[in-house]
N, CA, C and O atoms as a printed pandas DataFrame, in Angstrom:
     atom_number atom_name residue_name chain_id  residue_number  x_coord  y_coord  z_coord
0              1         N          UNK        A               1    0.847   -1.184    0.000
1              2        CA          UNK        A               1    0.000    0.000    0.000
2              3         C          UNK        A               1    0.890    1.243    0.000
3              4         O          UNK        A               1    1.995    1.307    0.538
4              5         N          UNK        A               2    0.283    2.209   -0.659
5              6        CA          UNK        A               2    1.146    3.481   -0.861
6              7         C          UNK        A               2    1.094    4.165    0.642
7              8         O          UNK        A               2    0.122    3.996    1.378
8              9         N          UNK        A               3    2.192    4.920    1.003
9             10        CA          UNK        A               3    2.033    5.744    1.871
10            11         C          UNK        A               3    1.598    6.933    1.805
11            12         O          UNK        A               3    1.594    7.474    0.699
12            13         N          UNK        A               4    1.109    7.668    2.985
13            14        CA          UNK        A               4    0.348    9.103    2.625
14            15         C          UNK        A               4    1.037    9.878    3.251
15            16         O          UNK        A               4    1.571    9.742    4.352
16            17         N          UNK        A               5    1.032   11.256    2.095
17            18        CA          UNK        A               5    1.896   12.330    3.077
18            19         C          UNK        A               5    1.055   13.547    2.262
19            20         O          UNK        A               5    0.949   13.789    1.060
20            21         N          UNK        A               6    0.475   14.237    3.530
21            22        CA          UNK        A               6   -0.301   15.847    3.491
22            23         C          UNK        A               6    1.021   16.461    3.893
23            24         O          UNK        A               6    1.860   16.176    4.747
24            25         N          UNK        A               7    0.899   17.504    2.879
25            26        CA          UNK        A               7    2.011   18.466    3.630
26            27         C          UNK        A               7    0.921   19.702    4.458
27            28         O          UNK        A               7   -0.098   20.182    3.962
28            29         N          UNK        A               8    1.483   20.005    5.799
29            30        CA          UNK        A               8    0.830   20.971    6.553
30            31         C          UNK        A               8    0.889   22.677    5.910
31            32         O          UNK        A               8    1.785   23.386    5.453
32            33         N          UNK        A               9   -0.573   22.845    6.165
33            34        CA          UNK        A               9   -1.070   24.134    5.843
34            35         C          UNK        A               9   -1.507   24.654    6.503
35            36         O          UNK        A               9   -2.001   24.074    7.470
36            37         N          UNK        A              10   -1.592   26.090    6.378
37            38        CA          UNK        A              10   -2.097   27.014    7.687
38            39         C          UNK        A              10   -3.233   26.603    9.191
39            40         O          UNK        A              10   -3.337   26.936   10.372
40            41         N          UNK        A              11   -3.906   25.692    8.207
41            42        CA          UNK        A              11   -5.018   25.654    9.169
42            43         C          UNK        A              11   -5.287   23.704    8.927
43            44         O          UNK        A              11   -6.311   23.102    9.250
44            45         N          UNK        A              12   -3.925   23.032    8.230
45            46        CA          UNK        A              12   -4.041   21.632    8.717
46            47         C          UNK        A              12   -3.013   21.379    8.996
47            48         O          UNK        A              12   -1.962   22.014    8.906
48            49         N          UNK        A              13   -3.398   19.801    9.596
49            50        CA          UNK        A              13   -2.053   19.655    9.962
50            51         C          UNK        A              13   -1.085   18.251    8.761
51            52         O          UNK        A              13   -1.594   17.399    8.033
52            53         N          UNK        A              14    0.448   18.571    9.034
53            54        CA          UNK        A              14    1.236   17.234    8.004
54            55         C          UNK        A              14    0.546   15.884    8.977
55            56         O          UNK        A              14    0.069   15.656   10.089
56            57         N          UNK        A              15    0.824   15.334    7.904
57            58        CA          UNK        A              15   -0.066   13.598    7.912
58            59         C          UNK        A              15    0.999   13.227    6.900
59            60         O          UNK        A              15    1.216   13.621    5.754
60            61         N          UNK        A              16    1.818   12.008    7.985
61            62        CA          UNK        A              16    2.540   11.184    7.460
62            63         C          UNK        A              16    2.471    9.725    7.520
63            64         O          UNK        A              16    2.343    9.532    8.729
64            65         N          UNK        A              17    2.477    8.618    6.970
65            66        CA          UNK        A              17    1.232    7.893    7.541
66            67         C          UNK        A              17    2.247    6.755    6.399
67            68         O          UNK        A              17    1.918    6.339    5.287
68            69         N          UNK        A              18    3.469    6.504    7.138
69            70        CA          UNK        A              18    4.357    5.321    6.477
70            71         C          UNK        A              18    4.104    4.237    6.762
71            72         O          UNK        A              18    4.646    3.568    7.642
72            73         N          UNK        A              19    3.061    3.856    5.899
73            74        CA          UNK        A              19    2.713    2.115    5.747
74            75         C          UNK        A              19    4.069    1.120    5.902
75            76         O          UNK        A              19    4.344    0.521    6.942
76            77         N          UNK        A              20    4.635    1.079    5.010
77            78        CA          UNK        A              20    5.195    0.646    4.867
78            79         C          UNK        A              20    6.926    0.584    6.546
79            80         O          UNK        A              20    7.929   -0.122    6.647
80            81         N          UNK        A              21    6.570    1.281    7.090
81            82        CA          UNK        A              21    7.157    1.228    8.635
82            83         C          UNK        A              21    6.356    1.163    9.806
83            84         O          UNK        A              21    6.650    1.155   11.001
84            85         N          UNK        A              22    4.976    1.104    9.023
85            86        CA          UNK        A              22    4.505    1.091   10.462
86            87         C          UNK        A              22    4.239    2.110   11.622
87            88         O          UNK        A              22    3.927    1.872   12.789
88            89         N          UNK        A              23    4.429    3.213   11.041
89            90        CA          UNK        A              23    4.954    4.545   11.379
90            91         C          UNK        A              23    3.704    5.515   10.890
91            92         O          UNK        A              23    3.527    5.442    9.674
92            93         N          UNK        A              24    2.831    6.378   11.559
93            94        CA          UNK        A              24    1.390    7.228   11.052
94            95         C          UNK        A              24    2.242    8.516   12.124
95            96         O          UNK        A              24    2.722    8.373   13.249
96            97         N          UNK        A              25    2.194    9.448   11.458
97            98        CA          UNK        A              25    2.136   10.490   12.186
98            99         C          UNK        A              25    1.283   11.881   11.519
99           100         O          UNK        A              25    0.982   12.093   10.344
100          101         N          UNK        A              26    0.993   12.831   12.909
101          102        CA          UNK        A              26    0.412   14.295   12.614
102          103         C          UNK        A              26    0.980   15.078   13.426
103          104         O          UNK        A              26    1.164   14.777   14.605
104          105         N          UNK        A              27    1.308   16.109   12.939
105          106        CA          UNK        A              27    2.026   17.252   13.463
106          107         C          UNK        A              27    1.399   18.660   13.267
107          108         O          UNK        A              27    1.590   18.773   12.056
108          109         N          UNK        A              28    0.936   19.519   13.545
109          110        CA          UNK        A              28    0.758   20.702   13.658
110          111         C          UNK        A              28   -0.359   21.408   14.207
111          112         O          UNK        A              28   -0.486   21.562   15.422
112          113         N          UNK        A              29   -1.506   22.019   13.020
113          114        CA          UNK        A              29   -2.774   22.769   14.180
114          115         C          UNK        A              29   -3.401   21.770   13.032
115          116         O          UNK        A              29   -2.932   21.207   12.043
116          117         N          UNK        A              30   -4.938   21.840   13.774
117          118        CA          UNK        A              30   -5.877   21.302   12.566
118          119         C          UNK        A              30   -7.350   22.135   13.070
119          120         O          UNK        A              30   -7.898   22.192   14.172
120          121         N          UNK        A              31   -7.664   22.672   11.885
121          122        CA          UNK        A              31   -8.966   23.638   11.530
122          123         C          UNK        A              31   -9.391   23.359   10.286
123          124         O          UNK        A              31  -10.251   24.190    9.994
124          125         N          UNK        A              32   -9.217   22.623    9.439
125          126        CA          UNK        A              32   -9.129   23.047    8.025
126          127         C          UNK        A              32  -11.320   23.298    7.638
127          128         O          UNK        A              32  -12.212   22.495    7.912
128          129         N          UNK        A              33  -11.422   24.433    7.084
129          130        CA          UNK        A              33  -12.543   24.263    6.381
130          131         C          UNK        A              33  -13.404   23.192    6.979
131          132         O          UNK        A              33  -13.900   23.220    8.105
132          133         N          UNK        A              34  -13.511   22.298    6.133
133          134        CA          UNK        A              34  -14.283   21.000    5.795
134          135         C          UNK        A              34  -13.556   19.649    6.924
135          136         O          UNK        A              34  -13.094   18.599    6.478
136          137         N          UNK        A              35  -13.601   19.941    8.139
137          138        CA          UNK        A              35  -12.855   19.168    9.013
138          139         C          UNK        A              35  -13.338   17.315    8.614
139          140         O          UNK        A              35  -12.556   16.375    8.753
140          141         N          UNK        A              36  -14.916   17.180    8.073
141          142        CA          UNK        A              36  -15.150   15.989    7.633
142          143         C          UNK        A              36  -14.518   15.251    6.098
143          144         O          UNK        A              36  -14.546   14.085    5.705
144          145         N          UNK        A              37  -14.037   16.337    5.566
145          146        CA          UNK        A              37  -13.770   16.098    4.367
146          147         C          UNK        A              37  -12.337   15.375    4.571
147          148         O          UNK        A              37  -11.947   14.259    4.226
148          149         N          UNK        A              38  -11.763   16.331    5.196
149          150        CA          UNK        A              38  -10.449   16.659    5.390
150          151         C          UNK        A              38   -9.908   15.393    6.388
151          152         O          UNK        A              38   -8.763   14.948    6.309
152          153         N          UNK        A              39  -10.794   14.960    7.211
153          154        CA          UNK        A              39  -10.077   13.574    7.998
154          155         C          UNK        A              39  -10.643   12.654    7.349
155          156         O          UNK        A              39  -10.193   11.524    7.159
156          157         N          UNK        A              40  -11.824   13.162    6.916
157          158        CA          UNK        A              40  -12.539   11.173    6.434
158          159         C          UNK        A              40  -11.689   10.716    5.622
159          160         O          UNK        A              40  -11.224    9.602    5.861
160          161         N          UNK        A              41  -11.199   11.537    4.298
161          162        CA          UNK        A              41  -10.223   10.507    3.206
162          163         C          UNK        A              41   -9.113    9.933    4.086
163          164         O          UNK        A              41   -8.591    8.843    3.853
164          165         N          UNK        A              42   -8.714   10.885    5.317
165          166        CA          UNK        A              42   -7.105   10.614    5.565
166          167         C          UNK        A              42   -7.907    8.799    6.762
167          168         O          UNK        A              42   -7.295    7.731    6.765
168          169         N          UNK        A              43   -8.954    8.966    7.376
169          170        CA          UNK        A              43   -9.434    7.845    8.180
170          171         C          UNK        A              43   -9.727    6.404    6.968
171          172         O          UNK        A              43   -9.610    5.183    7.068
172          173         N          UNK        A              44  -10.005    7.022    6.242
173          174        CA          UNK        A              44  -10.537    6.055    4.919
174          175         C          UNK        A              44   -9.365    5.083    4.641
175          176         O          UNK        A              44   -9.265    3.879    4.879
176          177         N          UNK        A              45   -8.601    5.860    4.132
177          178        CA          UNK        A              45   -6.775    5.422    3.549
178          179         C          UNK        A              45   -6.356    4.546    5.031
179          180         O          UNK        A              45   -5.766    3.507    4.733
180          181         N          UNK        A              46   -6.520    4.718    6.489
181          182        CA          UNK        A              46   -6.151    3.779    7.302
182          183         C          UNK        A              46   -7.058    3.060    7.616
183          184         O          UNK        A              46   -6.448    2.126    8.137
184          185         N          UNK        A              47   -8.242    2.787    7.681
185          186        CA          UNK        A              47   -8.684    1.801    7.570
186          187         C          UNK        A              47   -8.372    0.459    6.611
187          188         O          UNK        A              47   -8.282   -0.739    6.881
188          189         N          UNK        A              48   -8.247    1.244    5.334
189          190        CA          UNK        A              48   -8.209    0.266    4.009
190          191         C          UNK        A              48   -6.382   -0.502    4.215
191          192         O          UNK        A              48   -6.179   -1.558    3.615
192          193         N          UNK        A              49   -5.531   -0.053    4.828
193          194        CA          UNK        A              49   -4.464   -0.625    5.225
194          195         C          UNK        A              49   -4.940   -1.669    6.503
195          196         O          UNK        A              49   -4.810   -2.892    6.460
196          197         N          UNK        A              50   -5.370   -1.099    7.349
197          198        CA          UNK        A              50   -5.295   -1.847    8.451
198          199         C          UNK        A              50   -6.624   -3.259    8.311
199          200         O          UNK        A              50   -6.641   -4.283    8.994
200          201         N          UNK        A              51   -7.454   -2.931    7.401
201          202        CA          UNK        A              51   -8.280   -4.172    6.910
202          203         C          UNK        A              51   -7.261   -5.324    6.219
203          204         O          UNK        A              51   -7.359   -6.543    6.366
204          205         N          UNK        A              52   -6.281   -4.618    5.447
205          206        CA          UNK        A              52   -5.238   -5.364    4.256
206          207         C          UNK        A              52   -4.582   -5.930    5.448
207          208         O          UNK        A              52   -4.565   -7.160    5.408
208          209         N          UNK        A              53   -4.007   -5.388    6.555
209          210        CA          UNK        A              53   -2.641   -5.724    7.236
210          211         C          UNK        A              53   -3.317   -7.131    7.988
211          212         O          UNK        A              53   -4.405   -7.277    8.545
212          213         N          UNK        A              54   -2.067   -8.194    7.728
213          214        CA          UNK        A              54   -2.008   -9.285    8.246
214          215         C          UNK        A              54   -0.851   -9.783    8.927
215          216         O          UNK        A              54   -0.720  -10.955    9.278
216          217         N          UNK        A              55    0.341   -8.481    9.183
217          218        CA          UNK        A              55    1.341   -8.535    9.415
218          219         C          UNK        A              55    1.783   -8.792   11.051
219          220         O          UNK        A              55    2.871   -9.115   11.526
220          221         N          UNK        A              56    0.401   -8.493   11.736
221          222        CA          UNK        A              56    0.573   -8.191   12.948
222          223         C          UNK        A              56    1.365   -7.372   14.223
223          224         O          UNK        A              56    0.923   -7.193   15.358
224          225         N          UNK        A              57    2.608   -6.956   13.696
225          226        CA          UNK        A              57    3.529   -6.313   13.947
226          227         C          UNK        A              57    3.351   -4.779   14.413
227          228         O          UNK        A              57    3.062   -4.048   13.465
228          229         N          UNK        A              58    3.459   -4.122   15.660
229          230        CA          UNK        A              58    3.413   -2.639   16.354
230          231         C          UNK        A              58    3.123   -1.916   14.901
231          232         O          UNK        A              58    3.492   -2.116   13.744
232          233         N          UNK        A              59    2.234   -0.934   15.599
233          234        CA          UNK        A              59    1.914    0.089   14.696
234          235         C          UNK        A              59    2.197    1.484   15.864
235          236         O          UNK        A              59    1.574    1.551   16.923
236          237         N          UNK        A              60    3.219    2.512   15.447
237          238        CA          UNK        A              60    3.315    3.356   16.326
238          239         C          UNK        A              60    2.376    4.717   15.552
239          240         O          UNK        A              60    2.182    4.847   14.343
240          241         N          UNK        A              61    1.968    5.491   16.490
241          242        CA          UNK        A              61    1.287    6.615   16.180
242          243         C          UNK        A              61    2.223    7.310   16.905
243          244         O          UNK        A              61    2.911    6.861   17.822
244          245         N          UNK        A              62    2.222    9.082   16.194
245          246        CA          UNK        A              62    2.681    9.976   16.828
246          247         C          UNK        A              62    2.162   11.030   16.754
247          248         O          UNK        A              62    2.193   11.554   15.641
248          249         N          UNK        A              63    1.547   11.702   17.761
249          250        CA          UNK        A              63    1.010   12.956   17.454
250          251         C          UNK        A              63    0.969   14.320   18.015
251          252         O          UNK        A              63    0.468   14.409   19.136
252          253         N          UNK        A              64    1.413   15.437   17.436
253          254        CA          UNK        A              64    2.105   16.432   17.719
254          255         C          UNK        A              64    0.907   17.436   17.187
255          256         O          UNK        A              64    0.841   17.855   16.032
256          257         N          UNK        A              65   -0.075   17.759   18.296
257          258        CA          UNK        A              65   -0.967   18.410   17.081
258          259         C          UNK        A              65   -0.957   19.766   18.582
259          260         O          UNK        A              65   -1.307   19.504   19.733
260          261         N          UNK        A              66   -0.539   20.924   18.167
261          262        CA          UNK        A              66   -0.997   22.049   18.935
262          263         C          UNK        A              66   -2.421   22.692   19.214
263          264         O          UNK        A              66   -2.949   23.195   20.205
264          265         N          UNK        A              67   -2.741   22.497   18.137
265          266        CA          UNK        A              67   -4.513   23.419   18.533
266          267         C          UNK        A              67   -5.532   22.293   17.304
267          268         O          UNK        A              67   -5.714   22.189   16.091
268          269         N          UNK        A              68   -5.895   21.743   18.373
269          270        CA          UNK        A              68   -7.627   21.398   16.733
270          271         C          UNK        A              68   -9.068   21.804   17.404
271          272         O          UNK        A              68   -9.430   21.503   18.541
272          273         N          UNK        A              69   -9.863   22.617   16.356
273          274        CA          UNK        A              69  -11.200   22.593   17.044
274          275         C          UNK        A              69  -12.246   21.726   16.825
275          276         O          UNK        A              69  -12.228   20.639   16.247
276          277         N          UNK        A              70  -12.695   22.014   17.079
277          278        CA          UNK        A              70  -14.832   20.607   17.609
278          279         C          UNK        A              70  -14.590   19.606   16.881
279          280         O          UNK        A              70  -14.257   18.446   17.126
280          281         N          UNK        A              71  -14.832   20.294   15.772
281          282        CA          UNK        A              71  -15.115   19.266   14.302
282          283         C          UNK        A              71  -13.741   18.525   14.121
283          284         O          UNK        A              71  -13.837   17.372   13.700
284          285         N          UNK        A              72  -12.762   18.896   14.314
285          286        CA          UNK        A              72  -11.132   17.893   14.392
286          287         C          UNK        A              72  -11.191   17.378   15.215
287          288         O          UNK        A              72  -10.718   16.249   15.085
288          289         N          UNK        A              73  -11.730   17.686   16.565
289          290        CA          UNK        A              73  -11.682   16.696   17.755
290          291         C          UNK        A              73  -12.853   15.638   17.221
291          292         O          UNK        A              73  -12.259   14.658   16.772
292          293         N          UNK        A              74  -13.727   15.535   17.149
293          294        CA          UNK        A              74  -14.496   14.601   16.488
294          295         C          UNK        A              74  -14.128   13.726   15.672
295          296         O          UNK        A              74  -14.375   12.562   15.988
296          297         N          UNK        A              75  -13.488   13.961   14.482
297          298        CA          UNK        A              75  -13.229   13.312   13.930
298          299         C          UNK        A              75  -11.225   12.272   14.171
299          300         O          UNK        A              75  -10.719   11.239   13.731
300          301         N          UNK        A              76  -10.848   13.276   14.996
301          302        CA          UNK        A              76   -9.615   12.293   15.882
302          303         C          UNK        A              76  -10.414   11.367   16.230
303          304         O          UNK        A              76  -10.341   10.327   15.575
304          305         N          UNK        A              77  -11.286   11.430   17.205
305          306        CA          UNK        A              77  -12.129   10.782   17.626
306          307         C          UNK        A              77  -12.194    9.389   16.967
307          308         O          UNK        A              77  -11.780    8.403   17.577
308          309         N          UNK        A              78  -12.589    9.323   16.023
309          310        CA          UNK        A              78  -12.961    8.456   14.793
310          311         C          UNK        A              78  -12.134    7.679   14.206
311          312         O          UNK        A              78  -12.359    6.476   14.080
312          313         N          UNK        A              79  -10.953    8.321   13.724
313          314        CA          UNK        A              79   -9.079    7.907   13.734
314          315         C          UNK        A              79   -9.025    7.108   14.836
315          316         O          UNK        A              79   -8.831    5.913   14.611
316          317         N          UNK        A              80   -9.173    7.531   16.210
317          318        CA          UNK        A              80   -8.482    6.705   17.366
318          319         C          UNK        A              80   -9.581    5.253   17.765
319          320         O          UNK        A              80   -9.442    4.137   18.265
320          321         N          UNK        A              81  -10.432    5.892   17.329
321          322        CA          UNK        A              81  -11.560    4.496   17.215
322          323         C          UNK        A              81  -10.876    3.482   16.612
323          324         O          UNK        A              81  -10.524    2.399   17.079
324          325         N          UNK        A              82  -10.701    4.017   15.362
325          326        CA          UNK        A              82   -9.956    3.144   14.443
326          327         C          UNK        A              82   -8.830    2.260   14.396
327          328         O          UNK        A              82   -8.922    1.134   13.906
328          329         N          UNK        A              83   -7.931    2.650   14.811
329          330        CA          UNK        A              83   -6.601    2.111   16.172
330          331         C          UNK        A              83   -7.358    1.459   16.982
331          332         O          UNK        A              83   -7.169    0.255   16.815
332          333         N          UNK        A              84   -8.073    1.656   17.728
333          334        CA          UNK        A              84   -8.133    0.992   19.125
334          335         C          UNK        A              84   -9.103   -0.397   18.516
335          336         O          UNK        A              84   -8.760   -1.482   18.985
336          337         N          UNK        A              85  -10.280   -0.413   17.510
337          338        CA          UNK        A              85  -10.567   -1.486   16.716
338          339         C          UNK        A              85   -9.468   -2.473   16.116
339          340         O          UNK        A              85   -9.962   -3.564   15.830
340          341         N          UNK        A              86   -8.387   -2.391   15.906
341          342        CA          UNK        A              86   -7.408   -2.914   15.471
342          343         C          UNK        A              86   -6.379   -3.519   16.664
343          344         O          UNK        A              86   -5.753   -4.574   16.754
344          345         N          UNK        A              87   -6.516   -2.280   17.576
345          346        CA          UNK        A              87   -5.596   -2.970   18.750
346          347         C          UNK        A              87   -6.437   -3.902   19.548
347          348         O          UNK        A              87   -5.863   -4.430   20.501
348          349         N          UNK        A              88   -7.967   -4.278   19.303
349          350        CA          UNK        A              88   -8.806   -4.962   19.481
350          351         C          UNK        A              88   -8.529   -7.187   19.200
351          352         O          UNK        A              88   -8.855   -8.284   19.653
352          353         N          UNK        A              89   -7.542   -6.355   17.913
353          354        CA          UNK        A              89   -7.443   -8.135   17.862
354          355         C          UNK        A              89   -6.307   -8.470   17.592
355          356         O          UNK        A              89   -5.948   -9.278   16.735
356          357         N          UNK        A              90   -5.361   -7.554   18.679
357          358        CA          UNK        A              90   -4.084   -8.251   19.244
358          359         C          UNK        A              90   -2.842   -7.332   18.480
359          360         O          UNK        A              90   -1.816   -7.041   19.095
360          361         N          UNK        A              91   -3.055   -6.964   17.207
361          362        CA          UNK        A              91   -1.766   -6.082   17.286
362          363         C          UNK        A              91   -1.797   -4.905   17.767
363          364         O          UNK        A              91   -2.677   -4.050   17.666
364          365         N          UNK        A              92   -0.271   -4.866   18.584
365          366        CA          UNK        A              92   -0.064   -3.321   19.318
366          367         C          UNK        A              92   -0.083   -2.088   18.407
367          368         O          UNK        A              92    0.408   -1.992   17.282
368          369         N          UNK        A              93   -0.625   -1.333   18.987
369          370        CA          UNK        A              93   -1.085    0.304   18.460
370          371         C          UNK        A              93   -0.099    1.229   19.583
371          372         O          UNK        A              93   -0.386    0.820   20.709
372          373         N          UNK        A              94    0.573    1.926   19.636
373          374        CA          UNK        A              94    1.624    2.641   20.479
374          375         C          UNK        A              94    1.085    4.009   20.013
375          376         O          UNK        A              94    1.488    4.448   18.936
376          377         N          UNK        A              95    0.289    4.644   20.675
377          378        CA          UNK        A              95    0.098    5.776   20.663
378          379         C          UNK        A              95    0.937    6.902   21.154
379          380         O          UNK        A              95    1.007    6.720   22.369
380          381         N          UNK        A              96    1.637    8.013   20.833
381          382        CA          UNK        A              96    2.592    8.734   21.554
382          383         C          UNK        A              96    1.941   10.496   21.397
383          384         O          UNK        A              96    1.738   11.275   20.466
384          385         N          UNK        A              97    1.825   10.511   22.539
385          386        CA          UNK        A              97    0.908   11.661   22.461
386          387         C          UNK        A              97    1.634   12.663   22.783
387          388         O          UNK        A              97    1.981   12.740   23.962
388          389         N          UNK        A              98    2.154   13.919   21.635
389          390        CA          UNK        A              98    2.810   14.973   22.648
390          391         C          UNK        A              98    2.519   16.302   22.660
391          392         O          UNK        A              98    1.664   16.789   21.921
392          393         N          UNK        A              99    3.210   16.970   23.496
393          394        CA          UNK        A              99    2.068   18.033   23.631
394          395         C          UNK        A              99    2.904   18.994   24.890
395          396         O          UNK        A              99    3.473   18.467   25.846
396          397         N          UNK        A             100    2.833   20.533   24.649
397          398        CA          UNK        A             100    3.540   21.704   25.301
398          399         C          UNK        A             100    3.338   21.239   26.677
399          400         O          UNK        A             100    2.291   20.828   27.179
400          401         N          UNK        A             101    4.729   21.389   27.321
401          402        CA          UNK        A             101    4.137   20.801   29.338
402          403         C          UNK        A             101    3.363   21.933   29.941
403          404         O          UNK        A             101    3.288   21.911   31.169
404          405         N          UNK        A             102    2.798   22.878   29.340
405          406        CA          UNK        A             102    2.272   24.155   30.100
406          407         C          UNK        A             102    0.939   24.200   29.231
407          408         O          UNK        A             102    0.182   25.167   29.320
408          409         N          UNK        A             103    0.600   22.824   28.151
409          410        CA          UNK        A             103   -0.950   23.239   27.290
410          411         C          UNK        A             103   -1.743   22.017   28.066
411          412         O          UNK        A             103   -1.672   20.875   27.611
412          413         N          UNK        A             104   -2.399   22.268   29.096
413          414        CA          UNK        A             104   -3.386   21.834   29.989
414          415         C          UNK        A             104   -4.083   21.042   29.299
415          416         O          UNK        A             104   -4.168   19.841   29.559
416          417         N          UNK        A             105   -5.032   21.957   27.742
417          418        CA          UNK        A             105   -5.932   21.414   27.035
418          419         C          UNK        A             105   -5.434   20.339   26.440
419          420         O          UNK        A             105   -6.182   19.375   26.603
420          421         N          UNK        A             106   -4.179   20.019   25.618
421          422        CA          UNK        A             106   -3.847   19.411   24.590
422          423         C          UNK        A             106   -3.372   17.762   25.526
423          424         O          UNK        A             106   -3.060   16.714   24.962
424          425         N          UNK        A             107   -3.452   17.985   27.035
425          426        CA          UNK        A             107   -2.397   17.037   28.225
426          427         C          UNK        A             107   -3.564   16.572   28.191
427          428         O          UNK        A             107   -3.445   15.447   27.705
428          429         N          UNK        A             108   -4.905   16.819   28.480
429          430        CA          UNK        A             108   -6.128   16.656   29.287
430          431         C          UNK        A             108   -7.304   16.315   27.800
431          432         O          UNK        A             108   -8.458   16.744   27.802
432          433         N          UNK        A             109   -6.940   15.806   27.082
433          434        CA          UNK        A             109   -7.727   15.677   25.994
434          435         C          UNK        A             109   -6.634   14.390   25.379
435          436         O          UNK        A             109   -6.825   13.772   24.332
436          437         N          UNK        A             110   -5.770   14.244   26.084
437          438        CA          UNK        A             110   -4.663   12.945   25.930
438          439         C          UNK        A             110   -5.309   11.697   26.741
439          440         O          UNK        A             110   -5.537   10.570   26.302
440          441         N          UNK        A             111   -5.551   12.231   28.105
441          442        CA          UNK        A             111   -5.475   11.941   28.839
442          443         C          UNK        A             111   -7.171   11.147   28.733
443          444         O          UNK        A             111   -7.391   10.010   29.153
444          445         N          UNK        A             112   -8.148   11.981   28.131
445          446        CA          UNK        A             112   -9.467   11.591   27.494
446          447         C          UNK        A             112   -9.242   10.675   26.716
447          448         O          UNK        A             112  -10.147    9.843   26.791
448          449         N          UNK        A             113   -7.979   10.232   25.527
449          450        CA          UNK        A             113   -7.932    9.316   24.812
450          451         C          UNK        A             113   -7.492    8.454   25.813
451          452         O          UNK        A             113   -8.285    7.512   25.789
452          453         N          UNK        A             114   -6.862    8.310   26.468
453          454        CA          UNK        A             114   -6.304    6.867   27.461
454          455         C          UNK        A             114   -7.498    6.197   27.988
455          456         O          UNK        A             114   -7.838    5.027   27.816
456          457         N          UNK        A             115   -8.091    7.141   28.670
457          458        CA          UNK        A             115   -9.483    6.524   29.250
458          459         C          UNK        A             115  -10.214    5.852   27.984
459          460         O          UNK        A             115  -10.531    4.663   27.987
460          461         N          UNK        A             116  -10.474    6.784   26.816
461          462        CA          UNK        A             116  -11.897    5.909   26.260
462          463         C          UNK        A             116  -11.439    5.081   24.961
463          464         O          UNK        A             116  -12.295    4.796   24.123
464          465         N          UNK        A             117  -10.088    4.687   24.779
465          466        CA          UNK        A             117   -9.735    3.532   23.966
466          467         C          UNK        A             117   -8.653    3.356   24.344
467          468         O          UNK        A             117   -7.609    3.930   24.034
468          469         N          UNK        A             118   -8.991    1.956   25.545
469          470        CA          UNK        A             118   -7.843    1.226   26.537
470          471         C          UNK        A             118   -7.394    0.395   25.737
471          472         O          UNK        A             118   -6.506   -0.225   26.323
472          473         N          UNK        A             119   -7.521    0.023   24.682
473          474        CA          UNK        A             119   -6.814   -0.969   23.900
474          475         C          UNK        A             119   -4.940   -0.559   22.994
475          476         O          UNK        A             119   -3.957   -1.217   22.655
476          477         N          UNK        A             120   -5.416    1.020   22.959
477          478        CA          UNK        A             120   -4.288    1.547   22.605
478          479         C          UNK        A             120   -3.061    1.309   23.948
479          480         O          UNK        A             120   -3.530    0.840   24.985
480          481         N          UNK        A             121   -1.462    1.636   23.932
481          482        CA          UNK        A             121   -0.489    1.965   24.404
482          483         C          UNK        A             121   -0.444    3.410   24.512
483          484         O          UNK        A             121   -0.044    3.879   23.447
484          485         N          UNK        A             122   -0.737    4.448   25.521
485          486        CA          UNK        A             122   -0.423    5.157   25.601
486          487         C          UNK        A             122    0.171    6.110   26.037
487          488         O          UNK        A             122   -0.429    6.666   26.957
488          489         N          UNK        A             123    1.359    6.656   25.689
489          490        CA          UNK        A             123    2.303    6.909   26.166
490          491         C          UNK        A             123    1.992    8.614   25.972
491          492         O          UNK        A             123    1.515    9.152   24.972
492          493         N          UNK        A             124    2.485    9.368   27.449
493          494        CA          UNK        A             124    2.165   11.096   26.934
494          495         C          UNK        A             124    3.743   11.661   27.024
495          496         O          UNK        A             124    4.753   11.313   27.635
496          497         N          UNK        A             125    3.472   12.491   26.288
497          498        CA          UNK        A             125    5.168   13.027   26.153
498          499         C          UNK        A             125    5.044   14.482   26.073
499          500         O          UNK        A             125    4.670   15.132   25.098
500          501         N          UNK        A             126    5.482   15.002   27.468
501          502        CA          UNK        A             126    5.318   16.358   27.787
502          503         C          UNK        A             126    6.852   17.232   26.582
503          504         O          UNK        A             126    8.048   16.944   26.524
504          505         N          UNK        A             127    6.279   17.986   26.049
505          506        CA          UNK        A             127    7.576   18.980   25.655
506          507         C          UNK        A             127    7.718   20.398   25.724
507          508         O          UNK        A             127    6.966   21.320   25.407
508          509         N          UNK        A             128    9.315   20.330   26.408
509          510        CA          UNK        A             128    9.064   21.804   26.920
510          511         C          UNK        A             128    9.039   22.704   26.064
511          512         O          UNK        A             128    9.562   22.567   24.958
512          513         N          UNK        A             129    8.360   23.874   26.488
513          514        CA          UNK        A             129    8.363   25.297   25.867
514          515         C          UNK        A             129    9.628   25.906   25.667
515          516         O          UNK        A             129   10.527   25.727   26.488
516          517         N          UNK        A             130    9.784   26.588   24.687
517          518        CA          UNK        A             130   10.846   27.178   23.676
518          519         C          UNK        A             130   10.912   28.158   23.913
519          520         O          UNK        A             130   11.675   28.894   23.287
């Protein structure tokens, strides 16, 4: 399967999403417009891998996202569903969640994913301010 790479724009965030390592990451803010548009293809494209994958082997996530509003949180939402359905029948999902040690919101909305999809690994990774 091909790998996916969004390059980040003002108001999305980069989506790197190396199939082929095993390796999904997001980095930046996410607002974009059409927040359903804009995650469903990128949720679509991992599903259709992780239906294919028979490899069983860790899948790490990494995610570096500074600011997303309603409609991005929702649809993370949906993404992490998606992982945690998968970490459902035995392969590990390593979630790495990181996030400013002084952004309360971004620690505490991590901390919401641990609780409501225990199937993931999740690891929080405070980083300091610059």
């Amino acid at each position: 399967m091909d790998n996916l790479f969004i390059a980040a724009s003002p108001s999305s965030p980069e989506v790197d999403f190396r199939f082929d390592e095993r390796k999904l990451s997001l980095k930046g803010e996410s607002y974009p417009e059409n927040a359903a548009q804009f995650w469903g293809d990128i949720i679509a494209v991992l599903r259709q891998f992780l239906e294919q994958d028979t490899e069983g082997a860790s899948i790490t996530v990494n995610v570096a996202l500074a600011y997303f509003n309603s409609s991005s949180t929702k649809m993370l939402f949906s993404l992490f569903g998606t992982l945690n359905e998968k970490a459902k029948t035995g392969t590990e999902v390593v979630l790495n969640w990181y996030h400013d040690e002084e952004d309360d919101t971004i620690f505490e909305f991590g901390q919401e994913l641990s609780e409501d999809f225990p199937n993931l690994v999740f690891h929080d990774q405070a980083v300091k301010s610059e």
